[in-house]
C-alpha positions in Angstrom: 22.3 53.1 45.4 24.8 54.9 48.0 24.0 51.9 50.6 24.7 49.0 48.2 27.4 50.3 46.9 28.8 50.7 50.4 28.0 47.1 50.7 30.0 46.5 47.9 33.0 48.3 48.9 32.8 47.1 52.5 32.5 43.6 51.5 35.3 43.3 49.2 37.5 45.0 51.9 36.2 43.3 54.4 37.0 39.8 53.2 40.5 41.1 52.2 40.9 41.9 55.3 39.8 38.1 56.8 41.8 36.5 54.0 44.7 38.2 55.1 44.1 37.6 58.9 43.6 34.0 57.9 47.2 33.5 56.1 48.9 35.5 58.8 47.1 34.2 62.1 46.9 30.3 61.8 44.3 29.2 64.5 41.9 26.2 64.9 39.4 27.8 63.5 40.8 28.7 60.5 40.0 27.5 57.3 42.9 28.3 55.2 44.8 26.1 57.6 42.2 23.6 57.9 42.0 23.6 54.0 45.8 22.9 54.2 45.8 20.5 56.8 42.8 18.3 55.7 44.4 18.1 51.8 48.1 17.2 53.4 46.3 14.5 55.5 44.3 13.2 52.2 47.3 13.1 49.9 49.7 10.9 52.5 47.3 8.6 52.7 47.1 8.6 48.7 50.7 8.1 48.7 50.7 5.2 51.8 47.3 3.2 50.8 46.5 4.3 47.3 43.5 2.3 45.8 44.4 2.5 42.2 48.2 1.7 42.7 49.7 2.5 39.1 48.3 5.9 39.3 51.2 8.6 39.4 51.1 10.4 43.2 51.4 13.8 41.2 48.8 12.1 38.6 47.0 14.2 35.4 46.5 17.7 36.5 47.6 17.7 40.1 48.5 21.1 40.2 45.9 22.3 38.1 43.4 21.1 40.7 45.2 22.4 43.6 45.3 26.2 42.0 41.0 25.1 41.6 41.3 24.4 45.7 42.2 27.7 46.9 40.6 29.8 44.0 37.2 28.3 44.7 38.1 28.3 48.7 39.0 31.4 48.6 40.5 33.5 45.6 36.8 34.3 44.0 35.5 35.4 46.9 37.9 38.0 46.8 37.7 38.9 43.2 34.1 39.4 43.3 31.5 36.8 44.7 32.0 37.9 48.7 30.9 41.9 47.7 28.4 41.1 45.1 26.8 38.5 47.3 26.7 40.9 50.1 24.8 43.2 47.4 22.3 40.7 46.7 21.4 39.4 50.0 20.7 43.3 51.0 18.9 43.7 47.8 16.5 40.5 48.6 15.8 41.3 52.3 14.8 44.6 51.3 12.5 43.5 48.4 11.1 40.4 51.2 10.8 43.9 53.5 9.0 45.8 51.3 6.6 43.2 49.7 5.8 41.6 53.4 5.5 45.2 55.4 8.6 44.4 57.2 9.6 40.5 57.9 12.9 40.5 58.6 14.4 37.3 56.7 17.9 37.6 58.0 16.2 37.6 61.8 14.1 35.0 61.3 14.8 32.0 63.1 12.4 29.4 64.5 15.6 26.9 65.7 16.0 29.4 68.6 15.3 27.2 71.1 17.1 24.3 70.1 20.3 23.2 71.3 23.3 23.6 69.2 24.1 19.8 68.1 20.5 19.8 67.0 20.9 23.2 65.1 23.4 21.6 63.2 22.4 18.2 62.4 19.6 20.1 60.7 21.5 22.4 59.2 23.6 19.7 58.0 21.2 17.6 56.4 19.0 20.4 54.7 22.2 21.8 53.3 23.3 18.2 52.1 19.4 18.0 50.8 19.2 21.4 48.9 23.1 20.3 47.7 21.8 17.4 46.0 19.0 18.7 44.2 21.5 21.3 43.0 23.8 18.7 42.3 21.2 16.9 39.8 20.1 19.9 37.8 23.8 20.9 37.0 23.1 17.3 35.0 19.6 18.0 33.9 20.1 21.4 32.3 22.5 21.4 29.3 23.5 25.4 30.1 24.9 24.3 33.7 26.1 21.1 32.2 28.5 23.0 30.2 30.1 24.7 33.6 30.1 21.1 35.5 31.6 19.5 32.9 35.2 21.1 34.1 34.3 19.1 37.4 34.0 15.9 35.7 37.1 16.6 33.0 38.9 14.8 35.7 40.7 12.0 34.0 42.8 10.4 37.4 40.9 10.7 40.5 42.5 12.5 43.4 41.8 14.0 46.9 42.3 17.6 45.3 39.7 16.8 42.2 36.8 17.4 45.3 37.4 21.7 44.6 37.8 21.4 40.7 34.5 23.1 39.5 33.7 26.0 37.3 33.4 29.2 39.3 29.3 29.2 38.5 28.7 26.5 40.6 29.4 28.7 43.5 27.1 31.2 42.1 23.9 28.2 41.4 24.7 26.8 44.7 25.1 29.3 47.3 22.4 31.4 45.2 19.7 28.4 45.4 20.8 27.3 49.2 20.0 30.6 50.7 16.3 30.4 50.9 15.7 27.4 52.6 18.7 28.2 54.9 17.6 31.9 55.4 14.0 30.9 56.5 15.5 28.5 59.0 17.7 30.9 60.4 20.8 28.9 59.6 22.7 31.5 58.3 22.9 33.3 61.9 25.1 30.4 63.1 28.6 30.2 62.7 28.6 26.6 60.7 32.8 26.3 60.9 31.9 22.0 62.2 29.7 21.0 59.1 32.2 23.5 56.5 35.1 21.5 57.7 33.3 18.0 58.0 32.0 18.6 54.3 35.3 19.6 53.1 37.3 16.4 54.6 34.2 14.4 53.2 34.6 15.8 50.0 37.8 14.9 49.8 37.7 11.6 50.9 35.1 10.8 48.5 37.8 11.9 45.5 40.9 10.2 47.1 42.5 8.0 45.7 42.0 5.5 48.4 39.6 2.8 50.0 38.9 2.5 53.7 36.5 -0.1 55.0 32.9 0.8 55.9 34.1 -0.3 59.7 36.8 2.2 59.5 34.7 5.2 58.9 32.4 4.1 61.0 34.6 4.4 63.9 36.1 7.4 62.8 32.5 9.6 62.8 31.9 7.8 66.4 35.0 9.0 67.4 34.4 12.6 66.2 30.5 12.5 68.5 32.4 11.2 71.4 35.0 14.2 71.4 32.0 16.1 71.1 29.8 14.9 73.5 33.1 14.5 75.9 34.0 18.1 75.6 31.0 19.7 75.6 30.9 21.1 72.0 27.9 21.6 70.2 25.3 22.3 74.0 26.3 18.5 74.6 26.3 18.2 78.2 26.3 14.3 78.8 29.8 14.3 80.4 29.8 17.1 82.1 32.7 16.9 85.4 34.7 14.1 83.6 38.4 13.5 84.5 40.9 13.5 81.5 40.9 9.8 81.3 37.1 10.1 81.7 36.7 11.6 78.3 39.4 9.8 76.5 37.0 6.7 77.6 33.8 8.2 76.1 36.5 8.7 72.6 37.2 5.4 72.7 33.9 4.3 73.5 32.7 6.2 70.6 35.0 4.5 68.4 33.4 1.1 68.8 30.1 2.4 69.1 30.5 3.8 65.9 32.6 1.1 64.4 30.0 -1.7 66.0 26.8 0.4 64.6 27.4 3.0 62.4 30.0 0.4 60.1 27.4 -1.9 58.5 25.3 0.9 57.1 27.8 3.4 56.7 28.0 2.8 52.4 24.3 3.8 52.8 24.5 6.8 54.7 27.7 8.4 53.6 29.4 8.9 50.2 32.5 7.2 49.1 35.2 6.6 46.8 33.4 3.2 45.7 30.4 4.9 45.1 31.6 8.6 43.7 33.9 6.9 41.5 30.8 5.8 39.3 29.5 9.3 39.3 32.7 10.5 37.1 32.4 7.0 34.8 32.9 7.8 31.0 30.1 5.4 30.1 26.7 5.7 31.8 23.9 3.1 32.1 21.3 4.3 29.1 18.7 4.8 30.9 20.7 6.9 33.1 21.9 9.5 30.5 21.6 12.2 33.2 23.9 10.6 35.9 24.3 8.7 39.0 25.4 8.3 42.9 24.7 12.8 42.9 25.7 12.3 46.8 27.5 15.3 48.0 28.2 14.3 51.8 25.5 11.8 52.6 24.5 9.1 50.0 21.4 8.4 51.5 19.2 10.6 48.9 20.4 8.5 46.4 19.0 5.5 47.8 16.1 6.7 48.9 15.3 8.2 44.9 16.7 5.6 43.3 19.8 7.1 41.7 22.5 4.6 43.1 24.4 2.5 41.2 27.1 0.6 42.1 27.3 -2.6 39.6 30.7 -3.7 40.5 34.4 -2.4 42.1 35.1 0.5 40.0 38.4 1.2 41.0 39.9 1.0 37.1 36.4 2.4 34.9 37.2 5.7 32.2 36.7 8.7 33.9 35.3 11.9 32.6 32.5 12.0 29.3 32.3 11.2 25.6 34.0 14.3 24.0 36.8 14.6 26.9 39.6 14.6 24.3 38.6 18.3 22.8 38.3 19.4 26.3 40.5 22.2 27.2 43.2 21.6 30.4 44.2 25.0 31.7 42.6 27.2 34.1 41.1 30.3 32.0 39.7 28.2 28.9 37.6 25.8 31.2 36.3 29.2 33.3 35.2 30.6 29.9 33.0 28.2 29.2 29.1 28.2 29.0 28.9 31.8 28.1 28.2 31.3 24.2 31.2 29.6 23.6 32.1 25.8 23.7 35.1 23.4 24.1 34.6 22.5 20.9 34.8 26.1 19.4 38.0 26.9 21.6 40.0 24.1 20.1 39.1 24.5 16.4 
């Protein structure tokens, strides 16, 4: 017991510690400045090309959901989830140890020999995989519906709405994810691209704006070509180029992307247009237990039939029948689903 409680105590120090060196020592690969940056850069464009133009900038709960952005970010990790975690894993390894003779999960990694971009294209997309799955049984089962429900109590939709989720989720999520990831050795990579490229996704999927399909499109071919012109990720195409060299392979990633990527981009990636329907008050009745479940990539959706995008939903009721009774400050909605209900707290 000596060892995890070691764990314990060295993991809630230690991510004290990295908080702290985060907030003092702003950096490029930092993601309480990235966290910072990517919301500022979301909430100007709110303000300069807002979709839903009578919605207040500061609209319903604003603040409320920028406290949920750095608690879930970072705050409960400190509290408790970082150390306990830390806990866990140790306590699962050792129990995989023990019931195998000795496989080491943590060591195990058969993407060895791959090259870094490939590492995490597939770490992206099982992560985005496992993510939706999740995503769909926090409809499914009533128990986790009562912690998601704080997620869709969002009334006005905004950038900052992305990090509004009961503190649970984090437990479900990360606690079902680790498997898969573990086994493919994911976990031994520092995955600082896809964390940031998720978060700005997430975002924009909440923001209370509308970019065409050949807009993003050029954007994520612009974001390969700095890549591949750079040399990030093992990508070694353009090795030896002059400045103006690689702002040509930018710009040629631009169009590229634009040109190829635009036209099927609504049915690769999420969106506004299509998250919007996720948080609609009123649900088709045959789909009781939701739609569009796209975290980053929307492509699951289509491929097991849970899109649905009838028309421009810019102006549709957000939220869910019973949204009225349901409580708007921080500490009721993160005591729910533990034997007590919305309902209970407001009678």
């Amino acid at each position: 017991m000596e060892k995890y409680w070691n764990i314990f105590v060295n993991g809630y120090t230690g991510y004290a510690n990295y908080l702290w060196h985060e907030v003092t020592h702003p950096g490029w690969h930092n993601y309480f400045y990235w966290l910072v940056l990517v919301s500022v850069f979301f909430f100007v464009l709110e303000i300069v090309i807002p979709w839903r133009k009578k919605q207040p900038i500061l609209r319903k709960d604003f603040w409320l959901d920028a406290f949920y952005m750095f608690f879930n970010f970072f705050l409960f990790s400190l509290i408790i989830y970082n150390a306990a975690s830390d806990v866990v894993v140790n306590l699962f390894n050792d129990g995989i140890k023990a019931v195998t003779g000795g496989f080491d999960l943590q060591a195990s990694n058969p993407l060895n020999s791959f090259p870094m971009w490939a590492i995490l294209l597939i770490g992206f997309f099982v992560r985005d995989f496992v993510q939706w799955w999740v995503h769909r049984l926090l409809h499914r089962s009533d128990w986790l519906w009562t912690f998601h429900k704080v997620h869709h109590s969002v009334e006005e939709m905004g950038f900052a709405a992305h990090l509004r989720y009961h503190w649970m989720e984090n437990v479900v999520y990360r606690s079902i994810e680790y498997l898969p990831l573990a086994l493919l050795g994911i976990g031994l990579y520092d995955f600082f691209i896809i964390h940031i490229f998720a978060l700005a996704w997430g975002h924009y999927n909440h923001a209370n704006i509308s970019v065409s399909k050949y807009v993003t499109g050029g954007i994520l071919g612009g974001l390969i070509g700095i890549a591949a012109a750079n040399g990030l990720a093992d990508i070694h195409l353009f090795e030896g180029l002059s400045a103006f060299g690689k702002w040509g392979v930018v710009a040629g990633g631009v169009a590229l992307g634009s040109l190829i990527l635009g036209p099927i981009m609504k049915y690769l990636f999420n969106s506004p247009e299509m998250h919007i329907w996720h948080h609609s008050y009123e649900l088709p009745e045959d789909r009781r237990y939701g739609i569009n479940f796209g975290i980053t990539l929307a492509i699951w959706d289509y491929i097991f039939g849970t899109d649905y995008i009838p028309h421009n939903g810019r102006d549709i009721r957000l939220g869910f029948p019973g949204i009225e009774k349901f409580p708007h400050d921080f500490i009721t909605q993160n005591e729910l689903g533990f034997g007590i209900t919305e309902y209970e707290i407001n009678d």
